[in-house]
N, C-alpha and C positions, 0 to 999 in steps of 0.2 A: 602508499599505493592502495587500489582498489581492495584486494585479498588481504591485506594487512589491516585495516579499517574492516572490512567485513570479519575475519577473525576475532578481531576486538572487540565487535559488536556482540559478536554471538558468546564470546567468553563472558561479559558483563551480565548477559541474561541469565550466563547460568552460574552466577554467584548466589552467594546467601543471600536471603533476605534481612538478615540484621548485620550484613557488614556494608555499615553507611561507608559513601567513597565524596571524595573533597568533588565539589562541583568548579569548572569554570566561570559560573555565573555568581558572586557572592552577594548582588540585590537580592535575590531569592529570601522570602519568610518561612521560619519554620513551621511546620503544618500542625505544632503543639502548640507553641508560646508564641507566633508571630515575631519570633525574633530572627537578627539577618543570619541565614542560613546560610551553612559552606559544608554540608553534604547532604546527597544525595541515597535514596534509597538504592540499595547495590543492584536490586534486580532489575525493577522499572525504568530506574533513573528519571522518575518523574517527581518525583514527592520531595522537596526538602527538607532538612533538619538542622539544627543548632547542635545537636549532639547525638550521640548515639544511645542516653539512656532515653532519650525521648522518642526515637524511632522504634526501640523497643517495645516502648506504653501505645503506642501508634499502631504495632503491629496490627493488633484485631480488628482496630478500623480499618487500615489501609490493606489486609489480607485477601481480600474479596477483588477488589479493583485490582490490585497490582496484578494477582494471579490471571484475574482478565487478559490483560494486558501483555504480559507474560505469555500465554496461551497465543494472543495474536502478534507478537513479535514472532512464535517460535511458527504458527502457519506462514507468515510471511515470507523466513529465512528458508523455509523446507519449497518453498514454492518458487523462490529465486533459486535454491538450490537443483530443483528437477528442470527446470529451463535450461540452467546452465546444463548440467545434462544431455537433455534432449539435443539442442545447440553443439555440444562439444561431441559428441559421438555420431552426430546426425541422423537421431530416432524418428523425426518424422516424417521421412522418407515413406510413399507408399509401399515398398518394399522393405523396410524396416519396420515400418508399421505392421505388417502384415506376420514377419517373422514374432516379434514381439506378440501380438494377438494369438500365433499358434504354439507357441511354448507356454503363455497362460492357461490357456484353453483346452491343451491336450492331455494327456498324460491318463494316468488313474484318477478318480475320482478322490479319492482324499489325499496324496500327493501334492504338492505345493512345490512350486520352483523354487529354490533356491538361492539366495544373493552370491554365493561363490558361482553357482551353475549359469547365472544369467550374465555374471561379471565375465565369465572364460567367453563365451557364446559372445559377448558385446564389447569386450576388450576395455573392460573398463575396471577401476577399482572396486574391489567387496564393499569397501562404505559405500561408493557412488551405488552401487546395486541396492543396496540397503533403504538408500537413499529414492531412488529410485519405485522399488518395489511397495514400499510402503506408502507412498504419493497415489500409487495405480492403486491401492487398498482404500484408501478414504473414498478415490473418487466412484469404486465399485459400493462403497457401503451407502455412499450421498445417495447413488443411483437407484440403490435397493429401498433405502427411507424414501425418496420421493414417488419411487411408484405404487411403494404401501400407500404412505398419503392419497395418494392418487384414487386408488384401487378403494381403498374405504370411503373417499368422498365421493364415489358413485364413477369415477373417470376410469378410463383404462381396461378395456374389454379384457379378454382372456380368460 
């Protein structure tokens, strides 16, 4: 099922990097010796190998890219995860919206909401909140970087 395959996926991401795993595809070449490869790098699961001392010596090349990669598998998962979210609790209701924007927005000034505090208020689980809360953080920091950008390139009054 869907949740079982997605599980999967996100467990394999967050495996070692030097624990090669047997691939289903065994034409694959290995990314050292060109020879026919039957594992795969544990994290990416892009890179083939013929063995595991080999993806070892591979590491330092292949460390840059995979972690790439790595990085955007794990915005991808976080970003189906805050939909599911949004969708499963029905946040973007303008009225849920609006609630959501004054629990952010209010409070003390150096106070921060809480993921237990927004999970009671939103009936949702603390990871979901976690989950949740952290997604609204990137997209406040993209927001703040692009209006510097902005602001130093001559754009953006104020």
């Amino acid at each position: 099922n869907n949740k079982t395959s997605r599980a999967l996926r996100y467990n394999s991401l967050m495996s070692s990097p030097t624990a090669a795993t047997p691939t289903t595809t065994p034409s694959s070449k290995c990314a050292v010796c060109q020879k026919e490869a039957t594992k795969l790098c544990g994290r990416c699961r892009l890179v083939h190998y013929c063995c595991v001392e080999h993806q070892r010596s591979h590491w330092k090349c292949h460390k840059k890219s995979c972690n790439d990669q790595y990085q955007a598998d794990q915005y991808t998962l976080h970003k189906r995860e805050f939909d599911r979210i949004i969708q499963t609790y029905k946040l973007n209701t303008p009225e849920k919206s609006e609630e959501i924007a004054n629990m952010l927005t209010s409070g003390d000034a150096g106070k921060k909401v809480t993921a237990p505090e927004f999970a009671v208020k939103f009936g949702m689980k603390t990871e979901e909140a976690v989950v949740f809360l952290e997604w609204v953080n990137i997209g406040v920091k993209f927001k703040e970087q692009a209006i510097d950008v902005a602001k130093k390139s001559g754009f953006g009054g104020r």
